[in-house]
C-alpha positions as CSV (number, residue, x, y, z in Angstrom):
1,X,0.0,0.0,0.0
2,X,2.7,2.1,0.9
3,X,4.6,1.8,-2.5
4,X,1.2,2.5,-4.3
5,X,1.0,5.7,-2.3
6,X,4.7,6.3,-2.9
7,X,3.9,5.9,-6.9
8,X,1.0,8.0,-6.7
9,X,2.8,11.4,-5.3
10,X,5.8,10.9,-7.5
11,X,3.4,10.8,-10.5
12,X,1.8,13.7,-9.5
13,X,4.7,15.4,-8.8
14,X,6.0,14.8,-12.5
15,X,2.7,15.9,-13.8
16,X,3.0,19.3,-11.9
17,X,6.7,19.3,-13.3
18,X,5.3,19.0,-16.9
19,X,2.7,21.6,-16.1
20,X,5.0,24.3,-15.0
21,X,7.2,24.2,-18.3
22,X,4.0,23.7,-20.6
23,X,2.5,26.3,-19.1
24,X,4.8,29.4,-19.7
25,X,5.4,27.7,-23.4
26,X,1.7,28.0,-23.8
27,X,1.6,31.5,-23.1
28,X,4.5,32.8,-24.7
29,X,2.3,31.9,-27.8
């Protein structure tokens, strides 16, 4: 359970990672 919870937050983490460099790409077009 704990590794599932583990795998979880690092997955988010590299979503939010993802989102801050799309996001100023986005907008500078």
């Amino acid at each position: 359970m704990a590794q599932s919870i583990c795998l979880l937050f690092a997955v988010s983490q590299i979503c939010l990672a993802n989102l801050n460099v799309a996001v100023p790409r986005l907008s500078l077009y």
